[in-house]
PDB file of N, CA, C and O in Angstrom, chain B, residues numbered from 101:
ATOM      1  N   UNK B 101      56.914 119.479  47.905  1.00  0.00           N
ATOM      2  CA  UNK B 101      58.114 118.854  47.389  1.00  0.00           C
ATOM      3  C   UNK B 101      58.583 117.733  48.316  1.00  0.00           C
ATOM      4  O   UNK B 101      59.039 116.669  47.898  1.00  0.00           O
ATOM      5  N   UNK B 102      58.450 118.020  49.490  1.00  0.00           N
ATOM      6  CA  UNK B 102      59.187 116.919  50.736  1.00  0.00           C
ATOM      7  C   UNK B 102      57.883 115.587  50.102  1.00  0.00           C
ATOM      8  O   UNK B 102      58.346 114.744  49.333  1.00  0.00           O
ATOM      9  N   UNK B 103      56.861 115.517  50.340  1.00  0.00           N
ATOM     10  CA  UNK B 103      55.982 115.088  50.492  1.00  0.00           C
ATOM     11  C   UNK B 103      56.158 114.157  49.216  1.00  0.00           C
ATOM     12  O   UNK B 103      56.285 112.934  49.275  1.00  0.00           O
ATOM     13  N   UNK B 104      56.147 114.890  48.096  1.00  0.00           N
ATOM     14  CA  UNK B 104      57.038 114.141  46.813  1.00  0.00           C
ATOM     15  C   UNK B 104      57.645 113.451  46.667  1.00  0.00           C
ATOM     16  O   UNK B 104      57.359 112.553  45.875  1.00  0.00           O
ATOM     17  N   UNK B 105      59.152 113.470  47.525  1.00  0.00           N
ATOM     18  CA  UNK B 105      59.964 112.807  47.228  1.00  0.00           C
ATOM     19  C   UNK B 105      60.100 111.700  48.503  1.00  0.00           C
ATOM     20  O   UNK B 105      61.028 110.898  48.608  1.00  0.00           O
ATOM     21  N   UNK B 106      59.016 111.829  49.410  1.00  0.00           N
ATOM     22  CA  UNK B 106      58.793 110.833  50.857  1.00  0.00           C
ATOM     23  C   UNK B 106      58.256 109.828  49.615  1.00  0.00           C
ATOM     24  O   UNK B 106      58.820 108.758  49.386  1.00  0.00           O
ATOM     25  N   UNK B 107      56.861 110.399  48.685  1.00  0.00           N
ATOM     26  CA  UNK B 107      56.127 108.925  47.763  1.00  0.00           C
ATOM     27  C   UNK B 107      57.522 108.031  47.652  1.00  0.00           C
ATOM     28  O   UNK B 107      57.943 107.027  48.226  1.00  0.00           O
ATOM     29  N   UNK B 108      58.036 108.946  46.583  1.00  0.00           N
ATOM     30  CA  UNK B 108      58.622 108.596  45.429  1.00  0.00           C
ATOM     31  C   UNK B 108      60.042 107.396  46.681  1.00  0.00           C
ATOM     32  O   UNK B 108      60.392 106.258  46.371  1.00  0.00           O
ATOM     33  N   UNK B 109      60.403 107.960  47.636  1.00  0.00           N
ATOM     34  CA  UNK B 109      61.373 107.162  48.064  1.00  0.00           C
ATOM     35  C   UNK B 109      60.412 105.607  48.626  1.00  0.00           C
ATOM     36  O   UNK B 109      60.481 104.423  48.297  1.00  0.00           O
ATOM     37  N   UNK B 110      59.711 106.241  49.430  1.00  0.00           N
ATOM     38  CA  UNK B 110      58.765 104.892  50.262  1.00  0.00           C
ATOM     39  C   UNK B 110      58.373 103.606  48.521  1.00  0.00           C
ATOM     40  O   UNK B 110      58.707 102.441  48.308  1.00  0.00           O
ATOM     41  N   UNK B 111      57.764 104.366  47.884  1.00  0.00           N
ATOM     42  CA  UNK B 111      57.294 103.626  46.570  1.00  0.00           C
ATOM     43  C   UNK B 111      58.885 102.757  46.062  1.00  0.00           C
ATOM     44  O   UNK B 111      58.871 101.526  46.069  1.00  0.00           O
ATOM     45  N   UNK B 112      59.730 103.246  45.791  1.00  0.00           N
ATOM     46  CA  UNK B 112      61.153 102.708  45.509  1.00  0.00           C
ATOM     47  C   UNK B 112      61.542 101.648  46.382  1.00  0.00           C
ATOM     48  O   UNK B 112      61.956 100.578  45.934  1.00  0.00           O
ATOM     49  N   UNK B 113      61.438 101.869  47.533  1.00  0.00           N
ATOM     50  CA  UNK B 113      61.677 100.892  48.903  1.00  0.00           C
ATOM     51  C   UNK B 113      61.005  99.730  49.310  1.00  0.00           C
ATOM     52  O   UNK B 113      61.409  98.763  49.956  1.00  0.00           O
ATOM     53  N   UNK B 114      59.959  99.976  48.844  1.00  0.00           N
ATOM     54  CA  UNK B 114      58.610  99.249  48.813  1.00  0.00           C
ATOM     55  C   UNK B 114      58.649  97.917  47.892  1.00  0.00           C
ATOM     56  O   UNK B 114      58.272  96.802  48.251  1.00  0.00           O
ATOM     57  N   UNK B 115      59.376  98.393  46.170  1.00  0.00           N
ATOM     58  CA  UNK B 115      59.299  97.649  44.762  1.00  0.00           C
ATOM     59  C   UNK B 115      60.827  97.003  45.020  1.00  0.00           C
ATOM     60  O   UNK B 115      60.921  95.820  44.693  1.00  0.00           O
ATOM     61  N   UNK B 116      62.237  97.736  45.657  1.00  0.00           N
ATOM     62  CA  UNK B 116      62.982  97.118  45.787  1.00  0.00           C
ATOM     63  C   UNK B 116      63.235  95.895  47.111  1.00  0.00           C
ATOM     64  O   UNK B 116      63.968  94.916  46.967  1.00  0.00           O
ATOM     65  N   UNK B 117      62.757  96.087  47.896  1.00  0.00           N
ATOM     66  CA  UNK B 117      63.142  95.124  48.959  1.00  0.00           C
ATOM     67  C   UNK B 117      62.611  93.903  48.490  1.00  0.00           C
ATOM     68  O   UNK B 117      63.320  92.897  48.504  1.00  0.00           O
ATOM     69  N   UNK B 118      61.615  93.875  48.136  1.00  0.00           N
ATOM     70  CA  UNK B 118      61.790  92.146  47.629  1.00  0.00           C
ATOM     71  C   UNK B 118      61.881  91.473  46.892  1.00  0.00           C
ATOM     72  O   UNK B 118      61.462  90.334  46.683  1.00  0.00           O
ATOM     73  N   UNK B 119      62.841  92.586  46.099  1.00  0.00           N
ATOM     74  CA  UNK B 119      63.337  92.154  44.916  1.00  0.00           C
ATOM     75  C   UNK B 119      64.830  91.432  45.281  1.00  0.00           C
ATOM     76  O   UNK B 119      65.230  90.409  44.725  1.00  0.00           O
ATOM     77  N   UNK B 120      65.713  92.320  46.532  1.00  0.00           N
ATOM     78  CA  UNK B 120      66.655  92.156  46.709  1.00  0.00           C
ATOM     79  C   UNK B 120      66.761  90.926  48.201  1.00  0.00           C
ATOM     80  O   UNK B 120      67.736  90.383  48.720  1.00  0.00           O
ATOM     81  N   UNK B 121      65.682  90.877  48.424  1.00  0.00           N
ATOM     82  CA  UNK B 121      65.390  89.659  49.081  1.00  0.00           C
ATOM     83  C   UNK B 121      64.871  87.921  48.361  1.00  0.00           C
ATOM     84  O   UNK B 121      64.853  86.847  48.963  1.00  0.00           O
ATOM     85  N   UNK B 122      64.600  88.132  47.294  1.00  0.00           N
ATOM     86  CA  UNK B 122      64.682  87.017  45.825  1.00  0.00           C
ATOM     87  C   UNK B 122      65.983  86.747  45.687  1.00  0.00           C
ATOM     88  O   UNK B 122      66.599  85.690  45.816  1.00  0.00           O
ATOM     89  N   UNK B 123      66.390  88.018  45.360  1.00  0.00           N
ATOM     90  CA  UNK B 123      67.975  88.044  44.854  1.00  0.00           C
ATOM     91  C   UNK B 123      68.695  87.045  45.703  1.00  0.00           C
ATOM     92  O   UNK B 123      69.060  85.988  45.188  1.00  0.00           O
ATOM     93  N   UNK B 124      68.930  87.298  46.970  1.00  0.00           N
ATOM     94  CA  UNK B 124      69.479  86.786  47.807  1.00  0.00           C
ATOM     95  C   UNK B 124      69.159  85.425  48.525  1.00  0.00           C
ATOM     96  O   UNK B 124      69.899  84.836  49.314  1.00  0.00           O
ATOM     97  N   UNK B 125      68.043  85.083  48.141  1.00  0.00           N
ATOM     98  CA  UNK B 125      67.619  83.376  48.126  1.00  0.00           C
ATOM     99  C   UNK B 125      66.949  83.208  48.939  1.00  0.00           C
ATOM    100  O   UNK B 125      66.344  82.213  49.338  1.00  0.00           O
ATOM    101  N   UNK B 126      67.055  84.914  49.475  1.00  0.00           N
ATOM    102  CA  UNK B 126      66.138  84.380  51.396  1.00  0.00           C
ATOM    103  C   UNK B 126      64.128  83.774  50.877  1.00  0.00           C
ATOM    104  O   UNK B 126      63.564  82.710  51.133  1.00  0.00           O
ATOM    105  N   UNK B 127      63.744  84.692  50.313  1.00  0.00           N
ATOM    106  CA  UNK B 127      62.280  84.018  50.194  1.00  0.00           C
ATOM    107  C   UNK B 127      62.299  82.679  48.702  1.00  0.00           C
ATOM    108  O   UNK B 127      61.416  81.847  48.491  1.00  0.00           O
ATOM    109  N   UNK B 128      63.402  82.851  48.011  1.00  0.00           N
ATOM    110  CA  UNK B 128      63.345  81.339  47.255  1.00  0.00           C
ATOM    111  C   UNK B 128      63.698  80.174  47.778  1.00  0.00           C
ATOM    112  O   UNK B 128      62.990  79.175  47.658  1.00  0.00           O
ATOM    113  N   UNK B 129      65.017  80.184  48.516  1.00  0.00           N
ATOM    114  CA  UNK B 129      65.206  78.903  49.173  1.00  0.00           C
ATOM    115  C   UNK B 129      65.000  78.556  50.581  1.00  0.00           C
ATOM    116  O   UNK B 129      64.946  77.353  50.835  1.00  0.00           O
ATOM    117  N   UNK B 130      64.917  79.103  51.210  1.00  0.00           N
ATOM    118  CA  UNK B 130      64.485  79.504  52.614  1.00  0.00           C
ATOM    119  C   UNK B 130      65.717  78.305  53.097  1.00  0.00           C
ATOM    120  O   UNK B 130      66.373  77.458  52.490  1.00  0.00           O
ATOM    121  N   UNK B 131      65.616  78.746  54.476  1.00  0.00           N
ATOM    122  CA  UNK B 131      66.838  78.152  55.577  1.00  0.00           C
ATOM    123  C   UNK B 131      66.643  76.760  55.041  1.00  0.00           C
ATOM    124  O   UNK B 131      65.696  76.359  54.365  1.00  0.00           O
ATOM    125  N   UNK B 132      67.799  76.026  55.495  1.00  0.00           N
ATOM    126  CA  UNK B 132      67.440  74.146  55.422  1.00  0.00           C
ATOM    127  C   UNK B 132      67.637  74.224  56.831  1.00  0.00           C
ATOM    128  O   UNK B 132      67.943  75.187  57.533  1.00  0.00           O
ATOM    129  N   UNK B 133      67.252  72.244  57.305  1.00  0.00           N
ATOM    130  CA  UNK B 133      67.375  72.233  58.654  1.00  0.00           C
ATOM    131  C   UNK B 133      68.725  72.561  59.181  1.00  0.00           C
ATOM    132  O   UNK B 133      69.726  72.703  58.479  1.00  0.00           O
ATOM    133  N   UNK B 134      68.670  72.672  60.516  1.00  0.00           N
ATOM    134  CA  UNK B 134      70.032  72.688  61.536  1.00  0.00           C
ATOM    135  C   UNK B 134      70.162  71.210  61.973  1.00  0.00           C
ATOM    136  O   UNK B 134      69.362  70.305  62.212  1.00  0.00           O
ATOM    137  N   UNK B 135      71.554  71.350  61.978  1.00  0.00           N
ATOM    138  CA  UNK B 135      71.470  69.901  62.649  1.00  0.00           C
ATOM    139  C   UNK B 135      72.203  70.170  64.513  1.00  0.00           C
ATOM    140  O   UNK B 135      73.042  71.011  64.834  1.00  0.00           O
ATOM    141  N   UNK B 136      71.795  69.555  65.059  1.00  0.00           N
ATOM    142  CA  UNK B 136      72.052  69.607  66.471  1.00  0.00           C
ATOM    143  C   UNK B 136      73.162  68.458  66.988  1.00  0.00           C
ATOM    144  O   UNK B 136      73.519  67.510  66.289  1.00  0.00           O
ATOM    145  N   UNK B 137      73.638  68.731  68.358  1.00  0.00           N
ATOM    146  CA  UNK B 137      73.889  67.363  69.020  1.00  0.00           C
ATOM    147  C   UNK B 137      73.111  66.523  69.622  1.00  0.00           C
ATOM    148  O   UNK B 137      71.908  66.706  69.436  1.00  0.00           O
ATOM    149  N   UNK B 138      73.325  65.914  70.089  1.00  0.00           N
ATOM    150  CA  UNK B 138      72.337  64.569  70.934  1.00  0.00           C
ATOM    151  C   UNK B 138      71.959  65.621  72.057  1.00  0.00           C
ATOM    152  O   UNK B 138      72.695  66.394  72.670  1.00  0.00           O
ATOM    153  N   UNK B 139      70.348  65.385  72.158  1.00  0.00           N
ATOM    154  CA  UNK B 139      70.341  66.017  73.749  1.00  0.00           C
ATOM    155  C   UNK B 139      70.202  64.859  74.870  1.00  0.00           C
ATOM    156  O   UNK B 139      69.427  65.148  75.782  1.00  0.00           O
ATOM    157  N   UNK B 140      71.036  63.177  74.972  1.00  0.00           N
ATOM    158  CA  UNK B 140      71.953  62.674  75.873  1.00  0.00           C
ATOM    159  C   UNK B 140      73.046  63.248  76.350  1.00  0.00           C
ATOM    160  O   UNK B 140      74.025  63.494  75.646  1.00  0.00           O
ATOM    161  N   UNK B 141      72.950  63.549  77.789  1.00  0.00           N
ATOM    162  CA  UNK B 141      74.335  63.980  78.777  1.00  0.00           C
ATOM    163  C   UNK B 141      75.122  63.014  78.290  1.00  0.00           C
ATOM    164  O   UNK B 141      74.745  61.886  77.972  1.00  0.00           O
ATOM    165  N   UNK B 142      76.450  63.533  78.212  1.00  0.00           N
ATOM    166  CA  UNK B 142      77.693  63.303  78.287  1.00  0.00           C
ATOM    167  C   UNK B 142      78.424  63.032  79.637  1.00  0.00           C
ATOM    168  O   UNK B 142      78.159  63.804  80.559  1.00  0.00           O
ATOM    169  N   UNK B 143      79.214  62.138  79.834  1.00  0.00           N
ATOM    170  CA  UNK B 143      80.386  61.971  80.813  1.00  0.00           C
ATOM    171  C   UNK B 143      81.513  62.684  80.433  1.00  0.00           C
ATOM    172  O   UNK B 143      81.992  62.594  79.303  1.00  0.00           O
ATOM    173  N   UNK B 144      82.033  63.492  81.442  1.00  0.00           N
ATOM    174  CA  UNK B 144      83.430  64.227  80.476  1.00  0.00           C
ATOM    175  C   UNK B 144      84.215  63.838  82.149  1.00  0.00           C
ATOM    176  O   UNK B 144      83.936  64.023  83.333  1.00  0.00           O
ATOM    177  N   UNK B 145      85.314  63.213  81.353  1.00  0.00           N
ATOM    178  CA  UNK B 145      86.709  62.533  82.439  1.00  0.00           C
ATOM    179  C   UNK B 145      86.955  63.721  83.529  1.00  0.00           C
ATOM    180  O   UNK B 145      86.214  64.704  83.520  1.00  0.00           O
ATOM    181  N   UNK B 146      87.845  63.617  84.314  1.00  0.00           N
ATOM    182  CA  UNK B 146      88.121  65.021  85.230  1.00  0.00           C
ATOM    183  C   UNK B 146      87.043  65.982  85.644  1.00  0.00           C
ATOM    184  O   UNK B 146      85.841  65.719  85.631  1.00  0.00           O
ATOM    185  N   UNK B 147      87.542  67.036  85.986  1.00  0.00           N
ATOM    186  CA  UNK B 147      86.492  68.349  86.914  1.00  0.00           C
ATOM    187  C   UNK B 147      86.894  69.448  85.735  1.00  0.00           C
ATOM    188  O   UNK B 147      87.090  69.286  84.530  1.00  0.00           O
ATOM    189  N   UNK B 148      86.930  70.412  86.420  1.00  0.00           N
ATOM    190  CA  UNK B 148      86.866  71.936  86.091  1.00  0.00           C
ATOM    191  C   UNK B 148      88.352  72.047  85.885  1.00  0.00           C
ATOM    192  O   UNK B 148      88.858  71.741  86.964  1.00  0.00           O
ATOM    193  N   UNK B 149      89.502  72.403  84.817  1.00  0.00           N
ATOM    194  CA  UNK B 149      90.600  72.541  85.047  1.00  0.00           C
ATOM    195  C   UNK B 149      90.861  73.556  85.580  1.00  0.00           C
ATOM    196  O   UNK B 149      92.007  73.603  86.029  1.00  0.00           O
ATOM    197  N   UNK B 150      89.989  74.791  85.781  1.00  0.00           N
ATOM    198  CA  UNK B 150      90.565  75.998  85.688  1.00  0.00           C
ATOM    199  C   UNK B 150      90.415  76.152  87.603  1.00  0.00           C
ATOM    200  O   UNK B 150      90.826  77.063  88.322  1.00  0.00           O
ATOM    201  N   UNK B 151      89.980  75.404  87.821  1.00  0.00           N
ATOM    202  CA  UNK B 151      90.209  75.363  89.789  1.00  0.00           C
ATOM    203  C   UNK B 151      90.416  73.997  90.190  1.00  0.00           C
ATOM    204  O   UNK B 151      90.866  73.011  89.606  1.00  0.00           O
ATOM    205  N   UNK B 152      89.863  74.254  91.605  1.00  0.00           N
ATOM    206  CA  UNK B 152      90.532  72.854  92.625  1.00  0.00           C
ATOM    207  C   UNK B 152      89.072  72.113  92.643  1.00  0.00           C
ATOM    208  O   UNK B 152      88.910  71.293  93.546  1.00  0.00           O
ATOM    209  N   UNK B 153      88.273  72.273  91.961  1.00  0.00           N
ATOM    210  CA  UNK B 153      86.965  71.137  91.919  1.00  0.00           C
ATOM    211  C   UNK B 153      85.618  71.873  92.459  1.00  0.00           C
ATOM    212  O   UNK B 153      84.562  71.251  92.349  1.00  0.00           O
ATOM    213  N   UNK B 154      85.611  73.055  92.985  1.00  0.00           N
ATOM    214  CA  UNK B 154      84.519  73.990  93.467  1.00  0.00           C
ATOM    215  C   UNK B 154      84.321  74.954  93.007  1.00  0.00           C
ATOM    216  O   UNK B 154      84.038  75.919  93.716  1.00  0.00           O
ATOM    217  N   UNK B 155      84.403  75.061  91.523  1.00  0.00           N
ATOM    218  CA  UNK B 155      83.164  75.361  90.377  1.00  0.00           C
ATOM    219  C   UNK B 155      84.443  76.289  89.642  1.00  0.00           C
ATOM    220  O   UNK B 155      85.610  76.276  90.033  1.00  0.00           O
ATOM    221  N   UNK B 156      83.868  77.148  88.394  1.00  0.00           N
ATOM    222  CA  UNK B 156      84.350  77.342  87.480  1.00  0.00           C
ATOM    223  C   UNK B 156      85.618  78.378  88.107  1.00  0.00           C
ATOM    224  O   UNK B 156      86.695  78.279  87.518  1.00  0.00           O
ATOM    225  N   UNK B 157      85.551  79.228  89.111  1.00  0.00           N
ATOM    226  CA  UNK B 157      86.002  80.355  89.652  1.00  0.00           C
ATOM    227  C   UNK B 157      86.633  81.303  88.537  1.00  0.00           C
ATOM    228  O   UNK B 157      86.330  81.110  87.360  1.00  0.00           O
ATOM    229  N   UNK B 158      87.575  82.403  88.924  1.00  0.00           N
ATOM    230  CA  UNK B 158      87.743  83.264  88.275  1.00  0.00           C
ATOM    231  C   UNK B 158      88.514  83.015  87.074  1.00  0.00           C
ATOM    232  O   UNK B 158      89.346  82.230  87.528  1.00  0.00           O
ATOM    233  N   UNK B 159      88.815  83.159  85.791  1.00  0.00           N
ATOM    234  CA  UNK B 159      89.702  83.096  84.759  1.00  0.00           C
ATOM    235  C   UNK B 159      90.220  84.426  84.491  1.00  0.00           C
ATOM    236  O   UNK B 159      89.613  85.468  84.738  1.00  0.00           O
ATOM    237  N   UNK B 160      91.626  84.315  83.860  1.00  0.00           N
ATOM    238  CA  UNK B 160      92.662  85.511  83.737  1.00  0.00           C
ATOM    239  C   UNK B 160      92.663  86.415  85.063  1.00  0.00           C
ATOM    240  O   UNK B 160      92.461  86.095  86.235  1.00  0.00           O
ATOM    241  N   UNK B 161      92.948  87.598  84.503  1.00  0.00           N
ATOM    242  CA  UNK B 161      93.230  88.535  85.639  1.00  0.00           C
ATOM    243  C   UNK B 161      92.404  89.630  85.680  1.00  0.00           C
ATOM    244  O   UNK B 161      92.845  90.504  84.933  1.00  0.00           O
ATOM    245  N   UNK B 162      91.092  90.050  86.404  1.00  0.00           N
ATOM    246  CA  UNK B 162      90.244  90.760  86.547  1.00  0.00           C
ATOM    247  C   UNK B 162      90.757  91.775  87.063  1.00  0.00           C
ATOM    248  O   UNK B 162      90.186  92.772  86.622  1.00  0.00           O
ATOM    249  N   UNK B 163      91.769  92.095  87.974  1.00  0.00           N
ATOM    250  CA  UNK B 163      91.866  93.060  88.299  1.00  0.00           C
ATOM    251  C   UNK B 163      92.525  94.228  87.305  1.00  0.00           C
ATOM    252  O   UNK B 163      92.387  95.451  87.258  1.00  0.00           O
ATOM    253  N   UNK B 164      93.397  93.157  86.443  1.00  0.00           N
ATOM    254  CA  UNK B 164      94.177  94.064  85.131  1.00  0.00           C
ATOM    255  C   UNK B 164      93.236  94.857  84.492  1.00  0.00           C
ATOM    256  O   UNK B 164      93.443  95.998  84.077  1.00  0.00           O
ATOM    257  N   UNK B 165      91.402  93.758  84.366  1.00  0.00           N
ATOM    258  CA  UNK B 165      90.828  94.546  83.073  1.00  0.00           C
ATOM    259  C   UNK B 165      90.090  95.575  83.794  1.00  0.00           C
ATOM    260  O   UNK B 165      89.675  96.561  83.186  1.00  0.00           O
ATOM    261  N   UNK B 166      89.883  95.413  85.127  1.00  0.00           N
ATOM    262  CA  UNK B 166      88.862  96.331  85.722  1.00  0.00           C
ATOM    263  C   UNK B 166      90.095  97.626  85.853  1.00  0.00           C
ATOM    264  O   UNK B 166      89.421  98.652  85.752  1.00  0.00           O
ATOM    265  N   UNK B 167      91.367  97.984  86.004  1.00  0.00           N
ATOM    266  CA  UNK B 167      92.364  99.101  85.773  1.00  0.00           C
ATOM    267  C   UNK B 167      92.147  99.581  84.257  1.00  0.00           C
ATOM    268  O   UNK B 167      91.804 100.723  83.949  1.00  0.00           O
ATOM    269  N   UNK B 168      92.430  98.398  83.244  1.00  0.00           N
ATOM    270  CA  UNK B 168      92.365  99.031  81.627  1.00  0.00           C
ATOM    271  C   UNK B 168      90.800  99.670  81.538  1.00  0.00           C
ATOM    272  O   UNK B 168      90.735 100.894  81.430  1.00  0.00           O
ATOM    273  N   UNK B 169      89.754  99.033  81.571  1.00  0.00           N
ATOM    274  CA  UNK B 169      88.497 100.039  81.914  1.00  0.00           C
ATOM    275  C   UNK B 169      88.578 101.245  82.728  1.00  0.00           C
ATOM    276  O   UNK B 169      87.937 102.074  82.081  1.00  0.00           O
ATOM    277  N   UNK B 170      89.002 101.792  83.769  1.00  0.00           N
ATOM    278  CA  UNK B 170      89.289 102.767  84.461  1.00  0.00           C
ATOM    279  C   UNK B 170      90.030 103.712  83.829  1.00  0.00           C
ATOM    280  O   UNK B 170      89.794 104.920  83.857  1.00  0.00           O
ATOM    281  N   UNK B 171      91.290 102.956  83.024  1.00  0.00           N
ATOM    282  CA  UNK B 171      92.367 103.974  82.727  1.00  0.00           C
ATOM    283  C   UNK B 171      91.757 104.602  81.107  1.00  0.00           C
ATOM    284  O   UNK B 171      91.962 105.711  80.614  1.00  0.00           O
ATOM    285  N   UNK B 172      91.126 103.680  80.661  1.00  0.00           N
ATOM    286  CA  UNK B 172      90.281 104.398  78.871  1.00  0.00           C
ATOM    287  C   UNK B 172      88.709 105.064  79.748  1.00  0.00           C
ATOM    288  O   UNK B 172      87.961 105.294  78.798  1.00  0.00           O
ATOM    289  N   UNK B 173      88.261 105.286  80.510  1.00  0.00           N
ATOM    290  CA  UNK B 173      86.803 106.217  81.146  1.00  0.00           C
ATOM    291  C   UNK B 173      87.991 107.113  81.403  1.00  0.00           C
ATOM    292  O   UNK B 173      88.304 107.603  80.319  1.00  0.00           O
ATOM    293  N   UNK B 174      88.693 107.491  82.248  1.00  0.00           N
ATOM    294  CA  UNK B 174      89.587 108.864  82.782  1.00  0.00           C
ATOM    295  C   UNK B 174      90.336 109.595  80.799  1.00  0.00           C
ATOM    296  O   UNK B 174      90.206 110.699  80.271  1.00  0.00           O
ATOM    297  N   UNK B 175      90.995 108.404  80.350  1.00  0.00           N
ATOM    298  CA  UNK B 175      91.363 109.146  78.372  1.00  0.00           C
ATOM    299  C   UNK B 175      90.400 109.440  78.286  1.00  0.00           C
ATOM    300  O   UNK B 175      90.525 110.596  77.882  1.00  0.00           O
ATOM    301  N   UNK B 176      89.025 109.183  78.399  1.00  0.00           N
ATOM    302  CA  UNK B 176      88.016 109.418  77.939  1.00  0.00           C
ATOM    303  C   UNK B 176      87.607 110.906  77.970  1.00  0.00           C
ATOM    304  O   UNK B 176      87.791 111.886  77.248  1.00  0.00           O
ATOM    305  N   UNK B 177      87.080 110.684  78.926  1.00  0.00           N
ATOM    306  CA  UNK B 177      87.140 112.289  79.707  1.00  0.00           C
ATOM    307  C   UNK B 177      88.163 113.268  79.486  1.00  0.00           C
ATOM    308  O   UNK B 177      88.023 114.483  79.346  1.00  0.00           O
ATOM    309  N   UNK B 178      89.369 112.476  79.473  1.00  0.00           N
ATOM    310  CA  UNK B 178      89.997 113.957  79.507  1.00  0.00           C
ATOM    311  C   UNK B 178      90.329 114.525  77.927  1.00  0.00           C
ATOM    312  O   UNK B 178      90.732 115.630  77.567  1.00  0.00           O
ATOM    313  N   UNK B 179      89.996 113.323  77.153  1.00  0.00           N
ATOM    314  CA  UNK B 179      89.868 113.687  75.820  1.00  0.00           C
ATOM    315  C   UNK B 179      88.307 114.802  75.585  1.00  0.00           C
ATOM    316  O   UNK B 179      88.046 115.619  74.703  1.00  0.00           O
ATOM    317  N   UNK B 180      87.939 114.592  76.165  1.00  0.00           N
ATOM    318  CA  UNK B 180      86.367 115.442  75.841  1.00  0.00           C
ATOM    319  C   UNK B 180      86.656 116.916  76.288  1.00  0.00           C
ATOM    320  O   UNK B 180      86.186 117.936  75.785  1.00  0.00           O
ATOM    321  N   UNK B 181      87.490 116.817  77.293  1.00  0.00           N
ATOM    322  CA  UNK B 181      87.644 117.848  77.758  1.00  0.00           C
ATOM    323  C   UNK B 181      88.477 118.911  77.119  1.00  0.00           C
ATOM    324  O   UNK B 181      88.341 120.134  77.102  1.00  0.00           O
ATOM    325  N   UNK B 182      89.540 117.974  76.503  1.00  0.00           N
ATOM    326  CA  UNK B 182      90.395 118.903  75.818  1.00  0.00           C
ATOM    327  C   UNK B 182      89.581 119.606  74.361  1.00  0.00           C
ATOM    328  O   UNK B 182      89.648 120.692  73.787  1.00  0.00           O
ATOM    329  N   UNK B 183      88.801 118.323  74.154  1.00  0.00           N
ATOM    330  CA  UNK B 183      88.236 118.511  72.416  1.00  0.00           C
ATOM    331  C   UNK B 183      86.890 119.893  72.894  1.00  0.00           C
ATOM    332  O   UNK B 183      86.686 120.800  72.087  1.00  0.00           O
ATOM    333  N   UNK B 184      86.314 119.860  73.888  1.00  0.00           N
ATOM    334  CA  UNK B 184      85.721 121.231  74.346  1.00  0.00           C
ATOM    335  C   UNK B 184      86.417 122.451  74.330  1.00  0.00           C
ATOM    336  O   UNK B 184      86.137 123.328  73.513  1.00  0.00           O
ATOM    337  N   UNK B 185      87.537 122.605  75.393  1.00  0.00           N
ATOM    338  CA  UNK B 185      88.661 123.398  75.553  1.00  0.00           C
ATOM    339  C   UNK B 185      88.847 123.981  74.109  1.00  0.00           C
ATOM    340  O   UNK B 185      88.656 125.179  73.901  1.00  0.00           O
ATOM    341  N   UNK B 186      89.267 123.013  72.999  1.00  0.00           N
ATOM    342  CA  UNK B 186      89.965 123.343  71.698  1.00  0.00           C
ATOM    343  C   UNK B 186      89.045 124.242  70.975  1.00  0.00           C
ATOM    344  O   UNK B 186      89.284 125.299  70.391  1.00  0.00           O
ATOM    345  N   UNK B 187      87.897 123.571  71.145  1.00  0.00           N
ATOM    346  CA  UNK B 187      86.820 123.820  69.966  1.00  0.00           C
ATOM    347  C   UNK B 187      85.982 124.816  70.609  1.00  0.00           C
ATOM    348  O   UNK B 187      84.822 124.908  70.208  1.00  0.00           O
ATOM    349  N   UNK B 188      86.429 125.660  71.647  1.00  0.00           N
ATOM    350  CA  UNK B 188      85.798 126.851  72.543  1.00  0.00           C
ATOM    351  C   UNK B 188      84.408 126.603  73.082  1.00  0.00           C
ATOM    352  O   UNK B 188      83.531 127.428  72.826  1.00  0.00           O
ATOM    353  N   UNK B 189      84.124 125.486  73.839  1.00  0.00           N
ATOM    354  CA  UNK B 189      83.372 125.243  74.492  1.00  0.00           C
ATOM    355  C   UNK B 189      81.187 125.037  73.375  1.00  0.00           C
ATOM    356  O   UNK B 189      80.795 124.708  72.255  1.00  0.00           O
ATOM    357  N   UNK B 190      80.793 125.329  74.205  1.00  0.00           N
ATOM    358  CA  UNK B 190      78.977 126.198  74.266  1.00  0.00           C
ATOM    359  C   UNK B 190      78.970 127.204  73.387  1.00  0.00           C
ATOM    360  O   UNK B 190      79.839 128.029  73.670  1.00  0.00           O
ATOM    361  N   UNK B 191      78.168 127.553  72.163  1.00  0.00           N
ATOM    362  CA  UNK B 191      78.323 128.910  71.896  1.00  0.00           C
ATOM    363  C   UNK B 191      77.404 129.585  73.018  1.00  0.00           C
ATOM    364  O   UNK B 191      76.606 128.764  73.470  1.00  0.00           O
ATOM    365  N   UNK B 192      77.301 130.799  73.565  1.00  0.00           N
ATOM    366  CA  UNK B 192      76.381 131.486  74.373  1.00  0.00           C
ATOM    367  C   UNK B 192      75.600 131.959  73.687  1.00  0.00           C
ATOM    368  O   UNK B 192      75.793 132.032  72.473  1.00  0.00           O
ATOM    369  N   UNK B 193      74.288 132.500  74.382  1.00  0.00           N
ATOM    370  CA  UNK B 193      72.883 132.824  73.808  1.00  0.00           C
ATOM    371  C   UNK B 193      73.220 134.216  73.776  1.00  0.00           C
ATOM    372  O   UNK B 193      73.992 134.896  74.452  1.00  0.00           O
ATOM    373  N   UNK B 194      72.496 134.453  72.880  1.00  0.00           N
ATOM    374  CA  UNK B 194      72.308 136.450  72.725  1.00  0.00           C
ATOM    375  C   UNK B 194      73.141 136.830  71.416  1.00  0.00           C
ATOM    376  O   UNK B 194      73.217 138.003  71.051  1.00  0.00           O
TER     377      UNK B 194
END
């Protein structure tokens, strides 16, 4: 019976996918080109706004997100812990 219904699904999967790949234009119309920018460098006025001219340095406040990461790993955990606790742990063997 498994073996049956493995044909019968693979055979279905097989007759629909490229049907629903027609459908969808991918093998009738296929991609058109991309268009790009110039690959000539640009001059851009000024430096880096976000420092004093010696390279991109840090943006926003890292130390805030490296606390909000810390403080959702510890919810984390202690959510697991409780949802163990609740739900009576391991069943035991025997």
């Amino acid at each position: 019976m498994r073996r049956t219904a493995f044909a019968v699904a693979l055979a279905l999967g097989l007759v629909i996918m490229p049907l629903t790949a027609t459908r969808s234009g991918l093998t009738t119309f296929g991609p058109g080109p991309a268009a790009a920018a110039s690959p000539a460098p640009t001059t851009i006025s000024g430096g880096d706004p976000r420092s004093a001219g010696e390279g991109p340095g840090l943006v926003g406040t890292p130390v805030v997100a490296v606390g909000v990461v810390v403080i959702l790993g510890v919810a984390a955990a202690l959510a697991t812990l409780a949802w163990v606790r609740l739900t009576g742990g391991r069943p035991r063997p025997g």
